[in-house]
MIDO-202783 format. One record per residue (C-alpha): residue number from 1; chain; residue in one letter; x, y, z. Coordinates in steps of 0.05 Angstrom, whole numbers, plus 32768, in hexadecimal, padded with zeros to 4 digits. Example, Ala and Ser with C-alpha at 12.3 -4.5 7.8 and 13.67 -1.06 7.14 Angstrom:
<sites>
+------+-------+------+------+------+------+
: resi : chain : resn :    x :    y :    z :
+------+-------+------+------+------+------+
:    1 :     A :    A : 80F6 : 7FA6 : 809C :
:    2 :     A :    S : 8111 : 7FEB : 808F :
+------+-------+------+------+------+------+
</sites>
This chain:
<sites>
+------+-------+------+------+------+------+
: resi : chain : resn :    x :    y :    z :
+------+-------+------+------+------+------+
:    1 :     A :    X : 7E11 : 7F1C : 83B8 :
:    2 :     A :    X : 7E1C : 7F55 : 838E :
:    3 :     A :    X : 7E26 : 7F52 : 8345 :
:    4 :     A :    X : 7E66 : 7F73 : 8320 :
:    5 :     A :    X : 7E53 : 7FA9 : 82E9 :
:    6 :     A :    X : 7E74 : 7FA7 : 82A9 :
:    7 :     A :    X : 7E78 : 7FDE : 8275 :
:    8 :     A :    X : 7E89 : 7FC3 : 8230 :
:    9 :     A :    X : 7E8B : 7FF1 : 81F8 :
:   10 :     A :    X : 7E91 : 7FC3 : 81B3 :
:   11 :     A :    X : 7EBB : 7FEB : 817C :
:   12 :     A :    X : 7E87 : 7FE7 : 8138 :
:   13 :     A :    X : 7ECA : 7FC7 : 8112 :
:   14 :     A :    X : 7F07 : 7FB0 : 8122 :
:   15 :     A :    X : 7F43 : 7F97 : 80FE :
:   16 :     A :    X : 7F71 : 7F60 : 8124 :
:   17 :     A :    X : 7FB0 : 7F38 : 810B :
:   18 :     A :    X : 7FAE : 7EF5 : 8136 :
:   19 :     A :    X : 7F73 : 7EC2 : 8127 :
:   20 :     A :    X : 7F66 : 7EBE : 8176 :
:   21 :     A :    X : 7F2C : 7EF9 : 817D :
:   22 :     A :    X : 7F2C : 7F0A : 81C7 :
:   23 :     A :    X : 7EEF : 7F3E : 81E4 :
:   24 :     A :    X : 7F32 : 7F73 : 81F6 :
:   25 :     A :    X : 7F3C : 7F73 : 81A5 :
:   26 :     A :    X : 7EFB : 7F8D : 819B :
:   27 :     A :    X : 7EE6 : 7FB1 : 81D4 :
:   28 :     A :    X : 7EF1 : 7FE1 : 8217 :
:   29 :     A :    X : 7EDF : 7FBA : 8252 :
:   30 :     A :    X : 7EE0 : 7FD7 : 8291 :
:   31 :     A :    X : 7EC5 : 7FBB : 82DC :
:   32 :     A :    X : 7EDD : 7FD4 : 8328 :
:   33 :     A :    X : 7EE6 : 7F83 : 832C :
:   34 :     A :    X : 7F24 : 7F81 : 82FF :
:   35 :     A :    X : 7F2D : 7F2C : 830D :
:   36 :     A :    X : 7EE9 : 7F31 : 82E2 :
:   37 :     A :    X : 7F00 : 7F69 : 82B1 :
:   38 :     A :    X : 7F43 : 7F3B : 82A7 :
:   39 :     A :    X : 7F13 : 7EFE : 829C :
:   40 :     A :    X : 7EEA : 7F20 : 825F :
:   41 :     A :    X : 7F1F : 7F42 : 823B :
:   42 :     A :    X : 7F3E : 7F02 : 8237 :
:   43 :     A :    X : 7EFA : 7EDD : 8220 :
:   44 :     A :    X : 7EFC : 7EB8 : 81D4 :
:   45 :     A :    X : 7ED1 : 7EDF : 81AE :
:   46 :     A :    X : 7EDD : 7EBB : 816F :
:   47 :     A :    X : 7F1A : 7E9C : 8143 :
:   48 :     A :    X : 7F30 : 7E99 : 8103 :
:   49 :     A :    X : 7F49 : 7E55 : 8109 :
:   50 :     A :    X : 7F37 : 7E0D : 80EF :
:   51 :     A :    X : 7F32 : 7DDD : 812C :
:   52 :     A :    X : 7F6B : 7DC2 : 8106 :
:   53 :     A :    X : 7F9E : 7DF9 : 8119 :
:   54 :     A :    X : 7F96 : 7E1A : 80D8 :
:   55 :     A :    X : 7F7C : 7E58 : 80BA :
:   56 :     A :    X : 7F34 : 7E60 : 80A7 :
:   57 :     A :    X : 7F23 : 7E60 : 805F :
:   58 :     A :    X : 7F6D : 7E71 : 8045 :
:   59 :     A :    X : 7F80 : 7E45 : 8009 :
:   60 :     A :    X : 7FCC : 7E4E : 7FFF :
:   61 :     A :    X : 7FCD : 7E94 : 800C :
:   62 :     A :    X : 7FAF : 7EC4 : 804A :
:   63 :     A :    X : 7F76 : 7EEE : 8037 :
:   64 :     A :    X : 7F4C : 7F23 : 8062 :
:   65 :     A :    X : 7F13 : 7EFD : 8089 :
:   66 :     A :    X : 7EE0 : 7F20 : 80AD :
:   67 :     A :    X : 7EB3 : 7F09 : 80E9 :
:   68 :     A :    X : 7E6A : 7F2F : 80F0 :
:   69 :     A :    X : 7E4D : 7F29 : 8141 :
:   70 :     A :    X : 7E1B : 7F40 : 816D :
:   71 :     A :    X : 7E25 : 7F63 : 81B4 :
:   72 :     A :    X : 7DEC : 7F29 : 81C8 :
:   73 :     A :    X : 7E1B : 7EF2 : 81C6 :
:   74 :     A :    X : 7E56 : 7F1A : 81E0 :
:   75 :     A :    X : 7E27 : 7F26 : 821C :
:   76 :     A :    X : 7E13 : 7ED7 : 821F :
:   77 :     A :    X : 7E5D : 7EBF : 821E :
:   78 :     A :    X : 7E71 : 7EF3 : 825A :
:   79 :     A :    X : 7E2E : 7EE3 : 827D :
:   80 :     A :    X : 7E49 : 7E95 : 826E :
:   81 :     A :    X : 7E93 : 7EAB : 828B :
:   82 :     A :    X : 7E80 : 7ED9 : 82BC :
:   83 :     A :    X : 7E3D : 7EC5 : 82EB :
:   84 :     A :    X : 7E2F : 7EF9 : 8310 :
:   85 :     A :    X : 7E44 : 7F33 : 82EF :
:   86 :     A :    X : 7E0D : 7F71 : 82CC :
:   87 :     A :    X : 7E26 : 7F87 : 8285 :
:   88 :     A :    X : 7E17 : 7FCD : 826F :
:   89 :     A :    X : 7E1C : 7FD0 : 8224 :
:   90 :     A :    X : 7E2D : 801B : 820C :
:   91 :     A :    X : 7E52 : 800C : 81C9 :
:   92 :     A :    X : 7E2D : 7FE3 : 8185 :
:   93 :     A :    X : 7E00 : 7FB4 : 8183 :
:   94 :     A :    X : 7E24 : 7F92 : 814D :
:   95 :     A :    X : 7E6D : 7F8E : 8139 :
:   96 :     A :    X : 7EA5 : 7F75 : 8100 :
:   97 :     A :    X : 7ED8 : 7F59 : 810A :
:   98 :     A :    X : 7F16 : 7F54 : 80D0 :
:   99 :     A :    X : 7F48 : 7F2B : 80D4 :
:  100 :     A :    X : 7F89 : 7F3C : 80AF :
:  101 :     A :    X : 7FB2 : 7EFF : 80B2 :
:  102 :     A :    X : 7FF4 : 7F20 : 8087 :
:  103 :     A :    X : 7FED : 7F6B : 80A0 :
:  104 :     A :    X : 8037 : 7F80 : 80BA :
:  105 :     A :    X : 804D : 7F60 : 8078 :
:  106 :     A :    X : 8059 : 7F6B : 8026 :
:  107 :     A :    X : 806E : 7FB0 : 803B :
:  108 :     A :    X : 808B : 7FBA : 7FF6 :
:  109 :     A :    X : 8047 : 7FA6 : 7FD6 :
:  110 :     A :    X : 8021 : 7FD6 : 7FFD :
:  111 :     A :    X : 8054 : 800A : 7FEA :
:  112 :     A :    X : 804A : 8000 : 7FA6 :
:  113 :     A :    X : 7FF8 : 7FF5 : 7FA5 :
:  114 :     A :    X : 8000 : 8039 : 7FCA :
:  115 :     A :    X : 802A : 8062 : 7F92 :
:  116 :     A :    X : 7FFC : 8043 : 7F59 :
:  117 :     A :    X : 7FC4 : 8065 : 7F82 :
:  118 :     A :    X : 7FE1 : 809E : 7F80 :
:  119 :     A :    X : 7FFA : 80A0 : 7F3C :
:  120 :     A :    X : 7FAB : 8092 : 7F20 :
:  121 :     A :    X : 7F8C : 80C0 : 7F4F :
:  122 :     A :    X : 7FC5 : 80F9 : 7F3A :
:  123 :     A :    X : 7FC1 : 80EA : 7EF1 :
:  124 :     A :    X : 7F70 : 80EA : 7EFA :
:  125 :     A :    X : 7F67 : 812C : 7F1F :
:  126 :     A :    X : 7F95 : 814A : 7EE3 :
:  127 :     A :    X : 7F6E : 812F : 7EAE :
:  128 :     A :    X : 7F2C : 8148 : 7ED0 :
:  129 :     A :    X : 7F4F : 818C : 7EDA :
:  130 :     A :    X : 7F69 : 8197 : 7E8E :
:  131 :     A :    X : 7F21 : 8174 : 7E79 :
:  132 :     A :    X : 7EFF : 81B2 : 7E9D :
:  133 :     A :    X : 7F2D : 81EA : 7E8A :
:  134 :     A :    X : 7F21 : 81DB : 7E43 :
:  135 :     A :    X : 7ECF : 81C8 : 7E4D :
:  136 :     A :    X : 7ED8 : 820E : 7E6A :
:  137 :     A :    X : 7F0C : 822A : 7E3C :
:  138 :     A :    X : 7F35 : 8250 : 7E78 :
:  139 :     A :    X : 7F74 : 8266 : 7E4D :
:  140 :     A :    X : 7F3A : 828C : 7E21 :
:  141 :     A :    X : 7F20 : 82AE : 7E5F :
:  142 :     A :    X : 7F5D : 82C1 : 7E76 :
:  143 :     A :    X : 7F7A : 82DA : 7E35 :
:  144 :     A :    X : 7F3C : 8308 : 7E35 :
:  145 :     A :    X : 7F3B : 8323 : 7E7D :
:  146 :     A :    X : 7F89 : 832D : 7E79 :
:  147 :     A :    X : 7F79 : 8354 : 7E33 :
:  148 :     A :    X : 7F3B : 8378 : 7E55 :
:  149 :     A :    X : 7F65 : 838C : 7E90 :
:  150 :     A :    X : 7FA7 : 83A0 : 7E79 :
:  151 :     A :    X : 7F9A : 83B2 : 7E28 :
:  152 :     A :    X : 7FD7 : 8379 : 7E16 :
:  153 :     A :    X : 7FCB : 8334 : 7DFA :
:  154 :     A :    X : 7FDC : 82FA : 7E21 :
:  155 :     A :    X : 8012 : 82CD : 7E10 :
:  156 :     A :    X : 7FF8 : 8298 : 7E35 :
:  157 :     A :    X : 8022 : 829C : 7E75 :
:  158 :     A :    X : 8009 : 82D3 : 7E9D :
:  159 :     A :    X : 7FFB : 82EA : 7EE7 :
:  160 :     A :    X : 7FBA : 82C8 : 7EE1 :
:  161 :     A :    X : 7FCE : 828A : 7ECA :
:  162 :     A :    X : 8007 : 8289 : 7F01 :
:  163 :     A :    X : 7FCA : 8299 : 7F36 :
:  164 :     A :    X : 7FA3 : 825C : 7F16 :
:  165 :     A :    X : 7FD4 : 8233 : 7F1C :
:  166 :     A :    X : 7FF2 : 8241 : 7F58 :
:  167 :     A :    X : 7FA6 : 8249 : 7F7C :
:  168 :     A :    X : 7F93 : 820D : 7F5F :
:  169 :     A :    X : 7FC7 : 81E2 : 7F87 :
:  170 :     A :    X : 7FBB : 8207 : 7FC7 :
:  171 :     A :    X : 7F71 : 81FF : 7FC5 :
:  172 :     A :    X : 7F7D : 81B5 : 7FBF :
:  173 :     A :    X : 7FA9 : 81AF : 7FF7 :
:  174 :     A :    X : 7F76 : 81DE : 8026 :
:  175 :     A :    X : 7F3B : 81B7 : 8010 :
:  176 :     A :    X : 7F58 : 816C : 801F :
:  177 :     A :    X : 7F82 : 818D : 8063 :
:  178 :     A :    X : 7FBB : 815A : 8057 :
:  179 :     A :    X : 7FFD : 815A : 803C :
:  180 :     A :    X : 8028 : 8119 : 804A :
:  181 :     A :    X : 8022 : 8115 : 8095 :
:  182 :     A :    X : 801C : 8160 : 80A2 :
:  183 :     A :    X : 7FD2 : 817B : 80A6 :
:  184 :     A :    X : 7FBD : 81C5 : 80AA :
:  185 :     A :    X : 7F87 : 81B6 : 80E6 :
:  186 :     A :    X : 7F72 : 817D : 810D :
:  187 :     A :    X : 7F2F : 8173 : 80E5 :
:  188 :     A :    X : 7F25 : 8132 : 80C2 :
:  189 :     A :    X : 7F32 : 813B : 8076 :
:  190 :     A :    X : 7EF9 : 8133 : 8043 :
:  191 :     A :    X : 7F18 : 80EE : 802B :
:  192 :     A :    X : 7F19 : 80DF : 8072 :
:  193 :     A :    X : 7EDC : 80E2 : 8080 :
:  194 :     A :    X : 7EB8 : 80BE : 803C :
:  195 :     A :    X : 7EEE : 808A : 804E :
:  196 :     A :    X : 7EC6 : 8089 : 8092 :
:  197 :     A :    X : 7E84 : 8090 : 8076 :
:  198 :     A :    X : 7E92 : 8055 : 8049 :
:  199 :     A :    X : 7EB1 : 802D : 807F :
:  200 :     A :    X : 7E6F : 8034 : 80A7 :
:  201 :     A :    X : 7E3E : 801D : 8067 :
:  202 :     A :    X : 7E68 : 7FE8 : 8062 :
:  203 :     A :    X : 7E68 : 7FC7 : 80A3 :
:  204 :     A :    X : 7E17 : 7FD6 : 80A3 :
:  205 :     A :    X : 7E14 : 7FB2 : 8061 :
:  206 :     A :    X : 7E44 : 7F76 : 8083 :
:  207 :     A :    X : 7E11 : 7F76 : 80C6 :
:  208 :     A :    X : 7DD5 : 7F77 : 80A0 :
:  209 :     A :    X : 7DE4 : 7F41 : 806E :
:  210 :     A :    X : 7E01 : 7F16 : 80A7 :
:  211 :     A :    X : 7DB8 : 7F29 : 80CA :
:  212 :     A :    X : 7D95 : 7F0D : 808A :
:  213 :     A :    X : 7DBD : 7ECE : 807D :
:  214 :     A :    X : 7DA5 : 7EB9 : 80C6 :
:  215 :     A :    X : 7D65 : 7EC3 : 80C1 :
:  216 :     A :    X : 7D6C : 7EA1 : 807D :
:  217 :     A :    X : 7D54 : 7ED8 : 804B :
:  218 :     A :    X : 7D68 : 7ED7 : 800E :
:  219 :     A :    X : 7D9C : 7F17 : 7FFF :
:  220 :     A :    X : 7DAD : 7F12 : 7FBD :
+------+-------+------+------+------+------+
</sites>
């Protein structure tokens, strides 16, 4: 009898909002035998839950939860489901899982963590702009080259103060490549992609110290 392949390609993280974890959350599954591909998309890969019905380690309020696994026991449970099937594993070896119990909800309080963001990241940037021009005393520079140049003192507001200014916000906008939802090309923006970066260290940290607390070394 001939055996049914599977492709499974395991996401490195993914966020769900129900407890129930099921392989289609975390993964593209795909197999000519679709009764099979049904079967394992709709396999338990883990829950959230206490056997009781109720939420793993909340304590009068939902928090963020996260589950670390390993494409070896995926493989076991759908070898355990599935007898004679041949899984081809072209995604990670290991995976997170986070569970986000109230997402959808408190609208109003991400709202507001999201404009205190942006009020300390706007107030910073200005401070570390005004701390520079005066480490690198710009007005003084500019009063000379406008007094070089054109033989008149400045008065402080000047074509090349304008420029500055003007060339100063525009740079920032072309260097980050977003304003609110518009973008000037398709390319991932620089906080994009240390947002990324630090998303990826992150889960390696999470699959690594889950890796150590098996094999019962000591991580701290």
């Amino acid at each position: 009898m001939n055996s049914d392949t599977v492709y499974l390609k395991v996401s490195q993280i993914t966020e769900v909002y129900e407890p129930d974890v099921r392989l289609k959350d975390i993964a593209e599954i795909h197999c000519q035998n679709r009764t099979v591909e049904a079967k394992l998309k709709a396999m338990k890969v883990t829950s959230f839950k206490n056997p009781d019905g109720k939420i793993a380690g909340t304590v009068g309020r939902k928090r963020v939860q996260t589950y670390v696994g390993s494409v070896v026991e995926l493989l076991a449970k759908a070898e355990a489901e599935e007898k004679n099937i041949q899984i081809n594993s072209l995604g990670e070896a290991d995976f997170v899982v986070k569970y986000r119990p109230d997402a959808g909800g408190r609208k109003l309080f991400q709202w507001f963590k999201t404009a205190v963001v942006a009020v300390v990241a706007f107030c910073g940037a200005a401070f570390a702009i005004m701390t520079f021009n005066n480490d690198a005393n710009v007005s003084q520079v500019f009063a000379n080259l406008y007094r070089l140049v054109t033989g008149l003192e400045s008065d402080g507001t000047t074509v090349l103060e304008l420029s500055y200014s003007v060339g100063l916000a525009l740079g920032i906008l072309l260097f980050f490549n977003h304003f609110a939802s518009w973008k000037i090309t398709v390319d991932p923006t620089p906080i994009e992609v240390e947002m990324r970066l630090y998303e990826e260290n992150l889960n390696k940290a999470l699959i690594r110290n889950q890796g150590r607390k098996e094999t019962g070394t000591d991580v701290s």
